[in-house]
C-alpha positions in Angstrom: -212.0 -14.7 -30.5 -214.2 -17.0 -32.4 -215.3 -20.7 -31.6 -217.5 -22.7 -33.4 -219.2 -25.6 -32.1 -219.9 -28.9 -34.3 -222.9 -30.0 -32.0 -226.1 -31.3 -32.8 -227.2 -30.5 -29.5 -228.0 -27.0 -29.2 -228.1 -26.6 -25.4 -223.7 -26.5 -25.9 -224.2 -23.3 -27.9 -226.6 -22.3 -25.2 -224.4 -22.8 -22.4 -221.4 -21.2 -23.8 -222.8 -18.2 -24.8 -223.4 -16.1 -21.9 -220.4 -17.2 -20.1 -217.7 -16.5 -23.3 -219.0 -13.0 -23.1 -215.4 -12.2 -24.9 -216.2 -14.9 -27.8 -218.3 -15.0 -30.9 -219.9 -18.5 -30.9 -221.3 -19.9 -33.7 -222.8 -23.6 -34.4 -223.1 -26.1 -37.2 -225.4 -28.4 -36.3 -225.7 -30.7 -39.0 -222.4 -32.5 -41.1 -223.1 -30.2 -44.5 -223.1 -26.9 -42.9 -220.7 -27.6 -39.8 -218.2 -28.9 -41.9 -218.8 -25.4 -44.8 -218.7 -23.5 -41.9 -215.1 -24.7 -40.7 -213.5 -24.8 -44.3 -215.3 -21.0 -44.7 -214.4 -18.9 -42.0 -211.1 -18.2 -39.6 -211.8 -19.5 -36.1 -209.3 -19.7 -33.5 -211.0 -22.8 -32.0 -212.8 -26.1 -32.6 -215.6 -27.8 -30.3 -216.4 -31.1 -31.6 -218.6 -33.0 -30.1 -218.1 -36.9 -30.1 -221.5 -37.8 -30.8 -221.5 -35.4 -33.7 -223.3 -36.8 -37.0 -222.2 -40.2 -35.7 -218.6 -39.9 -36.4 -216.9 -36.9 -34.1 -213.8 -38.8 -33.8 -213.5 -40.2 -37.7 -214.2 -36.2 -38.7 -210.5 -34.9 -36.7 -208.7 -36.6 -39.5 -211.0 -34.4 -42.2 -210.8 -31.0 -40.4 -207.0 -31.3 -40.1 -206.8 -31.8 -43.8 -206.3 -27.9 -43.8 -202.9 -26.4 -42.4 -205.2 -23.3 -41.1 -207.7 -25.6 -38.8 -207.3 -24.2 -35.9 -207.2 -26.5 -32.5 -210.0 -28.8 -32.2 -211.4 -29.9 -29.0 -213.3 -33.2 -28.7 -216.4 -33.2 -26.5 -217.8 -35.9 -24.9 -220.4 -37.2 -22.3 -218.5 -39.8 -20.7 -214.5 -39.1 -21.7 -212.5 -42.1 -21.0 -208.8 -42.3 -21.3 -208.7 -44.7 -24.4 -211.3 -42.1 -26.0 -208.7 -39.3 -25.0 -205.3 -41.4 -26.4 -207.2 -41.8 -29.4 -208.2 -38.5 -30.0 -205.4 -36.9 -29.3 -203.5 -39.6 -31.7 -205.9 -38.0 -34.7 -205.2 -34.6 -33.8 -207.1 -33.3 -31.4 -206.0 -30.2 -29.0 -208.2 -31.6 -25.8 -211.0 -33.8 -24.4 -213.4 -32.1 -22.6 -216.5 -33.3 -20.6 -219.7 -31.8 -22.2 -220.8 -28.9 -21.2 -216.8 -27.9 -21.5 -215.7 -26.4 -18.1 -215.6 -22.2 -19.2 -212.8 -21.7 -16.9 -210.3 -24.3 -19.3 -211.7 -23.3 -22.4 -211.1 -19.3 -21.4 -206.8 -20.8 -20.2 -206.6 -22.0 -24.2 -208.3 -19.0 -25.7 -205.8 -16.7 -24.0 -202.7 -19.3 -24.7 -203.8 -19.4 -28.4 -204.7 -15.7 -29.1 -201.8 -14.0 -27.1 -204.1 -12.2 -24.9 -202.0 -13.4 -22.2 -198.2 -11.9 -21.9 -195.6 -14.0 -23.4 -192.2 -15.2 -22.2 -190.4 -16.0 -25.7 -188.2 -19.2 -25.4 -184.4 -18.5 -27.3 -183.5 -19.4 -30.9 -180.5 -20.9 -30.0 -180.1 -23.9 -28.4 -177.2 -25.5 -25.9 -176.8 -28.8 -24.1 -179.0 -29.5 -21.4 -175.6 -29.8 -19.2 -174.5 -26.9 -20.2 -173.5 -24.5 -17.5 -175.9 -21.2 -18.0 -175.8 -17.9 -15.4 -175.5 -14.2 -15.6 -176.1 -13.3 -12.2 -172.5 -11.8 -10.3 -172.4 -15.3 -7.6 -172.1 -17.3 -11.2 -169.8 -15.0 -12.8 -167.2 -15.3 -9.9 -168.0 -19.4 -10.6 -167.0 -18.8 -14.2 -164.0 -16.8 -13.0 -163.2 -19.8 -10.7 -163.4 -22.3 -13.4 -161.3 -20.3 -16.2 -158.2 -20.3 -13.4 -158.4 -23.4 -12.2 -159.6 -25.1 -15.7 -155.0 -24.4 -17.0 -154.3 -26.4 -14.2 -154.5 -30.4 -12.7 -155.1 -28.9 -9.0 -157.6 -31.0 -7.1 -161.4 -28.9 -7.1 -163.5 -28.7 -4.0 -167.3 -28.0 -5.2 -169.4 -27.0 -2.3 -173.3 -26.3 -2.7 -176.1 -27.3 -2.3 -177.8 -30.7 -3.3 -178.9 -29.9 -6.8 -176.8 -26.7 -7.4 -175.3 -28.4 -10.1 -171.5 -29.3 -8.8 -171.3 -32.2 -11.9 -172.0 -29.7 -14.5 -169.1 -27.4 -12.9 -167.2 -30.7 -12.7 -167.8 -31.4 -16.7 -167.1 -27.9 -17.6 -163.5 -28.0 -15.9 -162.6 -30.7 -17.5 -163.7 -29.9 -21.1 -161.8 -26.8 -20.7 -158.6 -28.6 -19.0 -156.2 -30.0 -20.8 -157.3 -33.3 -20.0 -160.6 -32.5 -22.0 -159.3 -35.5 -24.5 -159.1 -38.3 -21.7 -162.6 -39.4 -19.9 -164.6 -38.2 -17.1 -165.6 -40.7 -14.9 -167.6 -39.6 -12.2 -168.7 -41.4 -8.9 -171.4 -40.8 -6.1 -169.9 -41.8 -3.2 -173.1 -41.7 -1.1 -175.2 -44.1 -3.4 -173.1 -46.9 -3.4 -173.1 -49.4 -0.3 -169.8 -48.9 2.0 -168.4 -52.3 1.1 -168.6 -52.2 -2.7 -167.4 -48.6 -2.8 -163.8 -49.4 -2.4 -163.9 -52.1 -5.1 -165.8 -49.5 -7.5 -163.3 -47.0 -6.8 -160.2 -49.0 -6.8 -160.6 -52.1 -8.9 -160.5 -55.7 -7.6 -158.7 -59.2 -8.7 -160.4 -62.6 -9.2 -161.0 -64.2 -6.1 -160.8 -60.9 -4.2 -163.7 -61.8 -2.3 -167.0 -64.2 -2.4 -168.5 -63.1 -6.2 -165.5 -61.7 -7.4 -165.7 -64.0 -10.5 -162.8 -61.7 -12.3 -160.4 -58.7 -12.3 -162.6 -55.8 -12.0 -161.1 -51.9 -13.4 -162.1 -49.0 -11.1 -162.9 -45.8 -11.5 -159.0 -44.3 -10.4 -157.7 -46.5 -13.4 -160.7 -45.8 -15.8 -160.2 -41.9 -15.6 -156.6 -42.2 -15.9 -155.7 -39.0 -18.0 -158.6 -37.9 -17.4 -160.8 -36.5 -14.7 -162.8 -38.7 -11.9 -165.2 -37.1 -10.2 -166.1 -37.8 -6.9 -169.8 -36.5 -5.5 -170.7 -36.7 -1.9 -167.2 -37.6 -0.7 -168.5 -36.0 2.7 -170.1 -39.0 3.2 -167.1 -41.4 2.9 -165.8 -43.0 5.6 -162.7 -42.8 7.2 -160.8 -45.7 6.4 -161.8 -44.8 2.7 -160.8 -41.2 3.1 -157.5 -42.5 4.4 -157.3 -44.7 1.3 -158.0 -41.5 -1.3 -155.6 -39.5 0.3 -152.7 -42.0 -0.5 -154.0 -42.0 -4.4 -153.8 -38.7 -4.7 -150.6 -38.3 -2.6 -148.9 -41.2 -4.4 -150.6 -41.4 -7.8 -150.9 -45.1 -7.5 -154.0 -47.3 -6.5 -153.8 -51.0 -5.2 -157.2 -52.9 -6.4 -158.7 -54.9 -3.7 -156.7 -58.3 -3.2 -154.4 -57.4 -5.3 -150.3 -56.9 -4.5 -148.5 -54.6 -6.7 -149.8 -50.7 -7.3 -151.0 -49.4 -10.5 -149.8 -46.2 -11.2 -152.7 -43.6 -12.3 -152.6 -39.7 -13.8 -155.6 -38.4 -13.3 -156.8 -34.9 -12.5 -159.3 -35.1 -9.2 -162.3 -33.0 -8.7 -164.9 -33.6 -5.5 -167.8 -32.1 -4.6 -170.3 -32.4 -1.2 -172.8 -30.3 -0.1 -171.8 -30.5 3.2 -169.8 -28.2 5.2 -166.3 -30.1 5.5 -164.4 -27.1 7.3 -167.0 -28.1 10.3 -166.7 -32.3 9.6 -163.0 -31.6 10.4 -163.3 -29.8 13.6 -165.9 -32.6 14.6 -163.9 -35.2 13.5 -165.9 -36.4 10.7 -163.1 -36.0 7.6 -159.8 -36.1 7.7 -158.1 -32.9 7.8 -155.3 -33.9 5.3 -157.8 -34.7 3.0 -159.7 -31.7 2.8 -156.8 -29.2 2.5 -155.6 -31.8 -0.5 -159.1 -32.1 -1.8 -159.6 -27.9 -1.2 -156.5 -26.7 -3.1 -159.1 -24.4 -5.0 -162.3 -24.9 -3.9 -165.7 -23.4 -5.9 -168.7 -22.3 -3.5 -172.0 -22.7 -6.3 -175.0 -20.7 -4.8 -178.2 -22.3 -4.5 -180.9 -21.3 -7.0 -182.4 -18.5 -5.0 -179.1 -16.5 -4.8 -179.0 -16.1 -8.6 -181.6 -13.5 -9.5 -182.7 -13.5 -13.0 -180.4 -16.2 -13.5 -183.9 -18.0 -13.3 -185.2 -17.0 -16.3 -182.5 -18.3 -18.5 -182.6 -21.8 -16.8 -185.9 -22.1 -17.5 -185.7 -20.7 -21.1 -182.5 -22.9 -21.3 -184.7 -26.3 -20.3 -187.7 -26.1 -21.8 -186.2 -25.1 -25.2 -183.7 -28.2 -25.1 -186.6 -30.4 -23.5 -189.2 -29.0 -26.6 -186.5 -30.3 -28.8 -186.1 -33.3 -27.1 -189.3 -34.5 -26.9 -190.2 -32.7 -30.1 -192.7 -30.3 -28.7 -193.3 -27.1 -30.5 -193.3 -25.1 -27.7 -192.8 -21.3 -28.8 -193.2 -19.5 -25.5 -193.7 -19.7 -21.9 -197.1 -17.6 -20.2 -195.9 -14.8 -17.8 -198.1 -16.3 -15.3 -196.2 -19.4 -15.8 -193.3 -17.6 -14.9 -194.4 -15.2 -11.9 -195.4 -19.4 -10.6 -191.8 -20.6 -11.3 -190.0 -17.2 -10.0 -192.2 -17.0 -6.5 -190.8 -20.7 -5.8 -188.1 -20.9 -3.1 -186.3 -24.5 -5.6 -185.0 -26.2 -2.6 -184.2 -28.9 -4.8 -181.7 -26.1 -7.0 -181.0 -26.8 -10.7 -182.0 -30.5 -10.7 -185.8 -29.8 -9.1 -186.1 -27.2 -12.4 -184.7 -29.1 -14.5 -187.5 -31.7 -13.5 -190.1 -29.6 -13.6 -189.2 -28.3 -17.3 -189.3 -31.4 -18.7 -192.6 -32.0 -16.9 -194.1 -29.3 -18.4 -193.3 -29.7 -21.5 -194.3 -33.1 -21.6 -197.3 -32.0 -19.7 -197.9 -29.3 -22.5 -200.7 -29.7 -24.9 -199.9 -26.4 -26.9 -196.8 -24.1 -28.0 -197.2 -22.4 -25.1 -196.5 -23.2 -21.7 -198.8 -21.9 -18.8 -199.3 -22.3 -15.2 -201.8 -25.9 -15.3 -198.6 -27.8 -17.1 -197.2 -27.0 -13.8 -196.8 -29.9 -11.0 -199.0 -28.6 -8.2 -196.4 -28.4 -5.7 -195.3 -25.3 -6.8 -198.9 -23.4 -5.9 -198.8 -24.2 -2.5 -198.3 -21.4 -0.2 -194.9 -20.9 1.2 -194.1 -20.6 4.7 -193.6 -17.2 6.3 -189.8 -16.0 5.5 -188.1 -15.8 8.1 -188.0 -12.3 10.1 -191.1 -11.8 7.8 -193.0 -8.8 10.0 -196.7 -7.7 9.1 -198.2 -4.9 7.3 -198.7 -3.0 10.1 -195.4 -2.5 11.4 -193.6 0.6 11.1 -191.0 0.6 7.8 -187.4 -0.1 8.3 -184.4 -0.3 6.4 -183.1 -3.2 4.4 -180.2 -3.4 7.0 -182.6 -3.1 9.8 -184.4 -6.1 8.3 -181.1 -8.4 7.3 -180.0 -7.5 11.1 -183.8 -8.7 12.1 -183.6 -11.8 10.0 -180.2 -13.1 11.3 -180.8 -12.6 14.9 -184.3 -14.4 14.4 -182.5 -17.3 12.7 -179.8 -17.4 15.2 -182.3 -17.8 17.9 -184.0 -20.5 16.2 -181.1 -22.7 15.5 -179.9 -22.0 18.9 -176.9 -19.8 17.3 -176.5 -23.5 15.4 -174.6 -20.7 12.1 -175.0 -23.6 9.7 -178.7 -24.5 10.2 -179.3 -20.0 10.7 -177.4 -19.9 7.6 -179.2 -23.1 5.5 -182.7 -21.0 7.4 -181.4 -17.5 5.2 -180.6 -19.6 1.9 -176.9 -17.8 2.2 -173.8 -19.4 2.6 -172.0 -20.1 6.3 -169.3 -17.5 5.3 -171.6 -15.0 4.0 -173.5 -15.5 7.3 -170.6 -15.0 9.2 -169.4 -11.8 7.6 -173.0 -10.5 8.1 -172.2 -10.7 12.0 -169.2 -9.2 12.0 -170.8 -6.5 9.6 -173.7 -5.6 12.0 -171.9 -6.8 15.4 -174.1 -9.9 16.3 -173.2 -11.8 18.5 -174.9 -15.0 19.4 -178.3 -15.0 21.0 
């Protein structure tokens, strides 16, 4: 690797030297030879000092001039964030503090020489709502979707917060026949309990105070289509009651209104909580769930899917790069060992976040492990059933059978807060017991 330095102080060079033992360092110290020495020879990096022959920031412009300047990174005594915006508006790669921190300067050498191993992004490119999975739980998903897709049978989507339930919701209906008429889609948590009914069902003028004019809801604005409704776990009862009938009776009756308004629309609902146990506490209405649950679609949470990781990341940060027109080429394997060591409680969405962050975060074509948020480094809590090093070897049954009777215990035999403990379903967790004759602790 070779750096030169455009420095007219020579204790930079001096500095840099022992510590970027790797390197070949060379200096221009004056304008005349700095400036032959950067047109003349291949370097894979830039250090420009702000100071240098009184114009370090009015010279980025000049070395850029060539399409084979490599990165150039601006040093400076004092950097300040309008001497950062600036610089990086005429081109620079970075703003460093003089002397540059070695440990940074070593992160772009190996992200612009491909010492470092390389996760290549794909060529092709889909929408970022596009449903994307390889892993067997998301291939019975698929399976799920194709069947029930030919059809105007209600969907139940059950997951996780985050596990991506719209996307599932989008993909059924661009694949039903419906995929002509709109999707309107609702979250039934995030609107107030007294203006959900209206928002759902429509009011007339006069309805109540504020209700200046008729107002369309959502039931008439996806007629022939498909609506949508998120979090309808958390509805209440007298709304639940009030669904039911739509569904039942294909008609809707705005609020304050008198005559019903016949609807044809396809519904699919989705909650990440478990509404089997919300009926047998008498929290949902048990006619509503087995009219909501005609098929119903379990999506596993992002730690179920295996390498199903990998091509939602590649999958984000290729459409965010575009989006944001970055031109990020690759992704650092350290990057990745980062993002595949991470438990995602937040599913889909949280990564999804995270992609765009880095790549907005990105100063590159590459992304590595400091474009990051730093949430993601922090140590994770030991697994559950997690034993020491010094304990005897078992088998993997041995330690599933350890795991689940440790989780049991700790949710005192709660199955949905042992199950939500093991990142598995409640039936998988169920089936476990029967598999290895647990019963509760």
């Amino acid at each position: 690797m070779k750096i030169l330095v455009l420095d007219a102080d020579r204790e930079t060079v001096r500095t840099l030297e022992p510590q970027l033992t790797t390197a070949q360092v060379r200096a221009g110290y004056g304008a005349t030879d700095g400036l032959q020495l950067a047109s003349s020879g291949r370097w894979d990096l830039v250090l420009l000092d702000e100071e240098f022959c009184g114009a370090g920031l009015d010279l980025l412009p000049r070395l850029h001039a060539d399409d084979t300047m490599p990165p150039v990174v601006l040093l400076s005594h004092q950097p300040t964030m309008d001497l950062a915006l600036e610089a990086i508006r005429r081109g620079a790669y970075d703003v460093m503090p003089k002397p540059p921190p070695v440990p940074r300067l070593l992160e772009i050498l190996l992200s612009l020489g491909g010492a470092r191993r390389l996760h290549p992004l794909p060529l092709t490119l889909a929408d970022a709502d596009a449903v994307v999975g390889s892993s067997p739980e998301m291939l019975a998903v698929f399976k799920g979707i194709a069947r029930a897709a030919a059809s105007d049978a209600t969907v139940l989507l059950l997951g996780e917060s985050g596990s991506g339930k719209e996307m599932v919701a989008r993909a059924l209906h661009a694949r039903s026949r419906r995929a002509q008429g709109p999707f309107v889609a609702i979250n039934c948590a995030a609107i107030p309990e007294n203006l959900l009914e209206s928002e759902l069902f429509g009011h007339e003028k006069g309805a109540f105070t504020g209700a200046i004019g008729r107002r369309i809801g959502r039931f008439e604005r996806a007629n022939k289509g498909t609506l949508f409704l998120d979090e309808i776990g958390d509805m209440s009862f007298a709304l639940q009651s009030k669904i039911l009938r739509a569904i039942q009776e294909r008609e809707v009756e705005r609020v304050g209104g008198t005559a019903p308004v016949p609807i044809d629309v396809r519904i699919v609902a989705a909650t990440h909580r478990e509404l089997a146990e919300a009926v047998r506490e008498g929290k949902f209405r048990e006619d509503l769930f087995y009219r909501l649950a005609v098929v119903a679609l379990h999506l596993p949470a992002l730690r179920e899917r295996g390498k199903d990781l990998d091509l939602l990341v590649d999958h984000f940060v290729a459409f965010y790069a575009r989006e944001h027109g970055h031109p990020i080429r690759a992704i650092a394997e350290e990057a990745m060992e980062v993002l595949r060591r991470y438990s995602w409680p937040g599913n889909i969405r949280q990564l999804r976040n995270v992609a765009e962050r880095a790549v907005v975060m990105a100063d590159g074509d590459v992304l590595l492990p400091q474009h990051l948020p730093p949430e993601l480094f922090r140590a994770p809590e030991r697994p559950i059933g997690s034993v020491s090093t010094d304990e005897p070897v078992c088998t993997l049954a041995e330690m599933e059978r350890r795991m689940i009777t440790q989780a049991l215990r700790e949710s005192d035999n709660n199955h949905t807060v042992a199950a939500n403990q093991l990142g598995i379903h409640r039936n998988t967790l169920r089936r476990k017991l029967l598999e290895y004759g647990i019963t509760d602790t």
